[in-house]
C-alpha positions as CSV (number, residue, x, y, z in Angstrom):
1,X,0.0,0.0,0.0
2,X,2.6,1.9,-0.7
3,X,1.4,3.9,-3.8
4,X,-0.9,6.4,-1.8
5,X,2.4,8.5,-2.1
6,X,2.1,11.9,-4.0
7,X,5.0,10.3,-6.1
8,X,3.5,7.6,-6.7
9,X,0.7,9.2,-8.0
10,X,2.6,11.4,-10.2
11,X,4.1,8.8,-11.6
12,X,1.2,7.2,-12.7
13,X,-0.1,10.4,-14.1
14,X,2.8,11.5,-16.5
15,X,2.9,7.6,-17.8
16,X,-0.2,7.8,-18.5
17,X,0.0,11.1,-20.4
18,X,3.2,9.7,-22.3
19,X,1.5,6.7,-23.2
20,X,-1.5,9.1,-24.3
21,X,1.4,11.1,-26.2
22,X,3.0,7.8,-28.3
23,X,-0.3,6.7,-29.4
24,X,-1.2,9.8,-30.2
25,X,2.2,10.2,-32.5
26,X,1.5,7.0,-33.8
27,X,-1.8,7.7,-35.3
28,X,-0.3,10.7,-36.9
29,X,2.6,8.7,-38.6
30,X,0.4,6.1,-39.4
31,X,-1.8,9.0,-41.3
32,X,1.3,9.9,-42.5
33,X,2.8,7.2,-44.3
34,X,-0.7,6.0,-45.9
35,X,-1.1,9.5,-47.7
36,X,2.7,9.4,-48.4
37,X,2.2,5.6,-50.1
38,X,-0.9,6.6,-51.9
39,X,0.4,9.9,-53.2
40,X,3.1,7.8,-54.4
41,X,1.0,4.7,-56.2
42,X,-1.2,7.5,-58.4
């Protein structure tokens, strides 16, 4: 029971928000590179 720490919590918070981040990144490239290969094939 030792995560009822402010730390703790904070921790939990930004690795959640980085996690948010990524994925969100990885969407966009994703997005990305489809437009980029069909740009590309026409």
């Amino acid at each position: 029971m030792g995560d009822r720490s402010p730390k703790a919590n904070q921790k939990k918070t930004t690795q959640k928000a980085t996690k948010a981040t990524s994925a969100d990144q990885k969407k966009k490239q994703d997005v990305a590179a489809k437009a980029a290969s069909s740009g590309k094939k026409k």
